[in-house]
N, C-alpha and C positions, 0 to 999 in steps of 0.2 A: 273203506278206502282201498281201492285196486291201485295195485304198482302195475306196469310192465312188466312183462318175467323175459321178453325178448329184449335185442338192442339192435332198435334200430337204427340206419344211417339218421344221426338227428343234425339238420343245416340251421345254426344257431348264423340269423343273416341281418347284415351291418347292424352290428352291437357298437352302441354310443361309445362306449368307455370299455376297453377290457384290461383289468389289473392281472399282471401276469404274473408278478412276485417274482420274477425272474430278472436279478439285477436291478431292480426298481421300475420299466419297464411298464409305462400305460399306452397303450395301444388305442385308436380311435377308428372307427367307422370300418371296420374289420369281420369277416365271416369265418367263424371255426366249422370244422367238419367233423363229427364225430362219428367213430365205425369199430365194432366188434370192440366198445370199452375202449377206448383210445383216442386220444385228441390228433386227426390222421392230417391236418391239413389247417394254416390260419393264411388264408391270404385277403386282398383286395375286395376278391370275386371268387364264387366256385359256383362252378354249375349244378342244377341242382338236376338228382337220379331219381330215385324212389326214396325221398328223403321226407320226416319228420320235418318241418320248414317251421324255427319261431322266428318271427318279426321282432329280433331286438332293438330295434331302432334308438325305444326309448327306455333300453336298459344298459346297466353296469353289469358286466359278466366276471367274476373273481372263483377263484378258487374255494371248494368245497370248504370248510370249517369242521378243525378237528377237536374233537373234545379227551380229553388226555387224561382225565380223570372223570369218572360218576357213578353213582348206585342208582343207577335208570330204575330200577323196579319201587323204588322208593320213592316214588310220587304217591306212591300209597298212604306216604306219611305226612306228601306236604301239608303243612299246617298246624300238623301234632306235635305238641308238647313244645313250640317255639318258648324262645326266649328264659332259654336254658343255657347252662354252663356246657362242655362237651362230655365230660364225666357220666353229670345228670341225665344227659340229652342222649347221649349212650343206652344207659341203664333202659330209660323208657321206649326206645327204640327195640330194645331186646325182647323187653316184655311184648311187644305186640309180634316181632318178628319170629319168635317160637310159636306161634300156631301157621306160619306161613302155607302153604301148599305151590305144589310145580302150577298149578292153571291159575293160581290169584297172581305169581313172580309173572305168568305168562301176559297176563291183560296188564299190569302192571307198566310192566317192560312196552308192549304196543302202545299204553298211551304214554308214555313217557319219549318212543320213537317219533310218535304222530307230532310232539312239542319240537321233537330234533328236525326233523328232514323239514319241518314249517317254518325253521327259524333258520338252516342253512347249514345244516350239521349234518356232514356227510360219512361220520367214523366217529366212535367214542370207546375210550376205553372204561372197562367197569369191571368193579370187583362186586359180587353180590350172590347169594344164592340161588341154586336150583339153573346153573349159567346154561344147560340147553334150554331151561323153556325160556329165557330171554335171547337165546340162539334162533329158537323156532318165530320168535315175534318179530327179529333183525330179517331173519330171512322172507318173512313175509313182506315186509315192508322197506325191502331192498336198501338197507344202510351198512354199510362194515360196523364189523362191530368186534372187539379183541377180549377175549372169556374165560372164565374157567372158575373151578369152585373154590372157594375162600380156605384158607389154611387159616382154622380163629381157634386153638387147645383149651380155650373155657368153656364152649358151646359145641365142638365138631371131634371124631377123632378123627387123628392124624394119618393113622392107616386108611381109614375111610373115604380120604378127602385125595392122598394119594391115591387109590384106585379109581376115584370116581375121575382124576386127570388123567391117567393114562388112557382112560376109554376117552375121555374126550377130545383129549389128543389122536389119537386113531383115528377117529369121526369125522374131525374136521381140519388135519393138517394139509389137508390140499383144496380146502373149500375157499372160491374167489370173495367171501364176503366175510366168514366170520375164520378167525383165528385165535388159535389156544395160546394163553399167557400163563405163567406162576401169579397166583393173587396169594400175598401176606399180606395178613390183618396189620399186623405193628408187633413189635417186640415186645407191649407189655401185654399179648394175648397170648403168644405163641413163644415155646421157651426153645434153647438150645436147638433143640434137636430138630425140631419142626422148623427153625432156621434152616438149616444143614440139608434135612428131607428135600425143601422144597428150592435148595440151592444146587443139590445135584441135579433133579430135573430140571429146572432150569439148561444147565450146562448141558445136561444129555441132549437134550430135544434143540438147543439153540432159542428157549423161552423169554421174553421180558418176564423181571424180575419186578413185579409190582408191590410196592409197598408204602405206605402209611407211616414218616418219621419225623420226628423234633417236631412235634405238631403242638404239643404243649409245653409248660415248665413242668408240671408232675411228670412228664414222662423223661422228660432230660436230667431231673433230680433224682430218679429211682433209677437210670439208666448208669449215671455217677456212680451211688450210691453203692449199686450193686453189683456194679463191675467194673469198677476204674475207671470207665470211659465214656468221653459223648456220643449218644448215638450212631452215627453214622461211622465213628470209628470204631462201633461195637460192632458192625456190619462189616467193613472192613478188616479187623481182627477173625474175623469168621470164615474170610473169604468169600462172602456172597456180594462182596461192594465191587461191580463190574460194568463192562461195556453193554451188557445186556438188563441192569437194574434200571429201573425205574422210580426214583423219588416222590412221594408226593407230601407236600405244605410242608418243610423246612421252616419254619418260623422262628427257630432255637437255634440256628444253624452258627458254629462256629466258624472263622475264617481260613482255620487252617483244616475245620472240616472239606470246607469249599474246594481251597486245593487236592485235598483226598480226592474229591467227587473228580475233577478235574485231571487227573491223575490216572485215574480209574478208567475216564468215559463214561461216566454214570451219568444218566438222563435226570431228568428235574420237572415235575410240573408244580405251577404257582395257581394255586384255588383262591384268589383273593376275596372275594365275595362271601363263603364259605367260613375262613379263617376268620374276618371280623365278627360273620355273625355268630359264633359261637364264643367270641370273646377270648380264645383262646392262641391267637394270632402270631404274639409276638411281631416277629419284624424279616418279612421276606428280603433279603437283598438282592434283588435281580440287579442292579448295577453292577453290583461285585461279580456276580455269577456271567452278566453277558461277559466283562472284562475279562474272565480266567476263561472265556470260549464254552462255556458249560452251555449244550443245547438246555434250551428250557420251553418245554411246553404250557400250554392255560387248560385249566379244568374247571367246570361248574360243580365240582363234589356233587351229592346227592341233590336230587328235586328237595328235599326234606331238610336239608341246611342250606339251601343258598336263598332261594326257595324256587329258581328259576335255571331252565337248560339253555335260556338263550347265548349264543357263544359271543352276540356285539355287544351284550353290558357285561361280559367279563372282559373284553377286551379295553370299553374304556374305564372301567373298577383300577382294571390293573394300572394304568396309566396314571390315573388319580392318585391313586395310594403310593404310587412312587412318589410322585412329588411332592403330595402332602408330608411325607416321611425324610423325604430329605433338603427341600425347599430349591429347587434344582430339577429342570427341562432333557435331562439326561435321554431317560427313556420318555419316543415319542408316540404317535400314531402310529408309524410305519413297525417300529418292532413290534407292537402287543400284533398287528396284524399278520408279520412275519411269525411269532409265536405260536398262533393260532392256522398258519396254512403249512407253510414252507418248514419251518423248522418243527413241528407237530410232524410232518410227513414223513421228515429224516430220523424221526424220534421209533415212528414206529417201524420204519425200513421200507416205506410203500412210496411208490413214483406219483405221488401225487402234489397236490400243494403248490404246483406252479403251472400255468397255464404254457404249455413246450410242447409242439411236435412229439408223440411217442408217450408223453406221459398219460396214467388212466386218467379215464372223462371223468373225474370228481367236481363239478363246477356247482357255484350258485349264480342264479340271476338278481337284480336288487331293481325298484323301480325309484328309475333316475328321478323323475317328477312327483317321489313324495313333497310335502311341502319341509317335512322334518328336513330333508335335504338339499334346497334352495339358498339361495343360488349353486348351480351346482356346474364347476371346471374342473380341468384337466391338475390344476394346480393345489387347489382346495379338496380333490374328491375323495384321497384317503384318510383326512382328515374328517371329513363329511361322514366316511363308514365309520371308521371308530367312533367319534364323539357325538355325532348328532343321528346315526341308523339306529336302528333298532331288529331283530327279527321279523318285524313287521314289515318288514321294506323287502322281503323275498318276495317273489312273483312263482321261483320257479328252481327246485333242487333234483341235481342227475349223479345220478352215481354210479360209477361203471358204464356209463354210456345208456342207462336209462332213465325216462322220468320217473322220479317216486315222489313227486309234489308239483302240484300245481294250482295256482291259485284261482281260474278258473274253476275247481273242483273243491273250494277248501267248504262249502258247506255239507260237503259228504264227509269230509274228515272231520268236524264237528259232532258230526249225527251221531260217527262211532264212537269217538270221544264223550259222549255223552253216554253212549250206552256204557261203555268200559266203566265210568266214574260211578254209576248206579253201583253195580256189583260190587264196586270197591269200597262205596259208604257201607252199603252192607255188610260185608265183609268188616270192616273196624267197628260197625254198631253191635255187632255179634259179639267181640269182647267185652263190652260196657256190662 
């Protein structure tokens, strides 16, 4: 699979449908201009220069798809040891993930990207090990991608994991694709201090603060148990609960935790997909949490618990699960979409997410005349993307203003995918 490593002027010309996410805002029969990463131009008509020219005629053009949480390199797993508790489902993940190596995280990571940028996923954030060689597979294959090495006190030391961020930081805090985060495992891997460690870096550097909380009841009963508090107010007693943390699967979450979060500015992603299948779920409240204004972003957790990066069945998962859970239309189509562009953009401080004059080229195309999408209007359509699209309905994914998918070429991204997946059976046959 070749990306472009250039950005060319690309003349995206009369696109059927364009969702802009900008005040709700669908556009029709419209030409974008894109130039040096930057959406420079949507009018009528634009002339065209030395221009990349796609005939969208018979497409829908939307904003890139952010994933806000994943362990990309963990497609290595899909399939292992399903149908498991998260405890269980832990343990046996470990056991295979200590003979890791940087070049297995690296092929990993590439075909875990080759499932992103196929399915409309133009940025994902991830905690997982050996985070340059899934640095060096992002940049290969031209996707943002937000990184850094896991802070986990059962498996890592904590000095270790601090040095190997600061070089990482170094490396790539002015790189236009991949950026350095704080990654904490959870509180019940990493004690005090390695809270603390990886809450001043944070604040030093201006870091998201990524972490793993109230995902289960054993961890909100030992979290009690052993220090007066529920989670997130154990994090906020610590002072790491800020405008720059990152939540992810709340499922335990108290309501007067909510207002903390809220209080704080503390970001939120909901792994719906994830959370069920490991049975460990509890009950996300995204109603409560839009209503206290809590940004909240959608994550597909790892290839290896959801079992899938696609980011249109976690949007309508999410959807689903609201209502099944409260019997009540609250949350609809338009926010799990909003989740997943617009407020995922503001999550992680990047100008994307919405189709505006000035903001980066992060766009997907989707073809209008699947049948999955029929009949298909101006009134119906974003209804049409969440509940009846699927990643299969991308034609065509730009990021930063180039293409790194296209589906004229997807049986070359197969090929590799195919090769990558060899190596990796092997690679798991070799522990048996």
């Amino acid at each position: 699979m070749i990306v472009h490593t250039t950005k060319p002027r690309v003349l995206l010309r009369g696109c059927r449908f364009v969702v802009t996410m900008d005040d709700g805002r669908i556009l029709e029969k419209v030409d974008i201009l894109l130039e040096d990463g930057i959406i420079k131009e949507i009018a009528e008509r634009i002339d065209e220069k030395d221009d990349v020219v796609v005939n969208c005629s018979d497409y829908v053009v939307m904003p890139g798809l952010v994933n806000c949480h994943t362990h990309a390199a963990m497609v290595l797993l899909r399939g292992y040891y399903d149908d498991a508790e998260l405890h269980v489902w832990l343990n046996k993940m470990w056991e295979v993930e200590s003979r890791l190596t940087p070049d297995i995280v690296y092929l990993a990571s590439k075909l875990a990207i080759l499932e992103m940028i196929s399915t409309g996923t133009t940025a994902f954030v991830d905690m997982y090990f050996f985070p340059q060689a899934t640095a060096k597979a992002a940049m290969e294959m031209g996707i943002r991608a937000y990184l850094g090495p896991p802070f986990i006190d059962i498996i890592l030391d904590r000095k270790e994991v601090m040095k190997e961020l600061e070089s990482f930081i170094k490396q790539y805090e002015k790189h236009e694709l991949i950026r350095p985060i704080v990654n904490v495992h959870s509180i019940y891997t990493c004690d005090e201090e390695t809270l603390l460690a990886a809450g001043e870096l944070s604040n030093r550097y201006d870091l998201l603060y990524h972490i793993h909380i109230s995902e289960t009841r054993k961890e909100v009963f030992e979290c009690k148990k052993k220090h007066g508090v529920f989670p997130v107010e154990y994090l906020d007693r610590l002072g790491v609960l800020s405008e720059r943390t990152l939540l992810v699967h709340l499922g335990w979450v108290t309501s007067w935790e909510i207002e903390l979060i809220r209080e704080r500015k503390a970001k939120v992603v909901h792994c719906p997909t994830s959370n069920m299948k490991l049975a460990t779920a509890g009950f996300f409240p995204l109603k409560e949490m839009l209503a206290q204004g809590v940004a909240v972003g959608l994550g597909t957790d790892g290839p290896a618990s959801n079992n899938s990066l696609d980011m249109f069945r976690e949007m309508k998962t999410c959807v689903l699960l609201q209502r099944n859970n409260y019997w009540r239309t609250d949350v609809g189509a338009y926010d799990a979409l909003l989740m997943a562009t617009a407020e995922a953009s503001k999550i992680l401080g990047i100008r994307t997410g919405m189709i505006r004059r000035g903001h980066l080229a992060d766009l997907v195309l989707l073809n209008s005349k699947s049948l999955r999408m029929m009949p298909l209007r101006k009134d119906n359509l974003v209804s049409n993307m969440v509940y009846s699209a699927t990643g299969g309905n991308v034609v065509m994914t730009i990021v930063n203003g180039r293409i790194v998918y296209d589906r004229s070429r997807h049986e070359e991204l197969l090929e590799e995918a195919i090769r990558i997946s060899e190596r990796l059976n092997n690679f798991i046959a070799k522990g048996h």
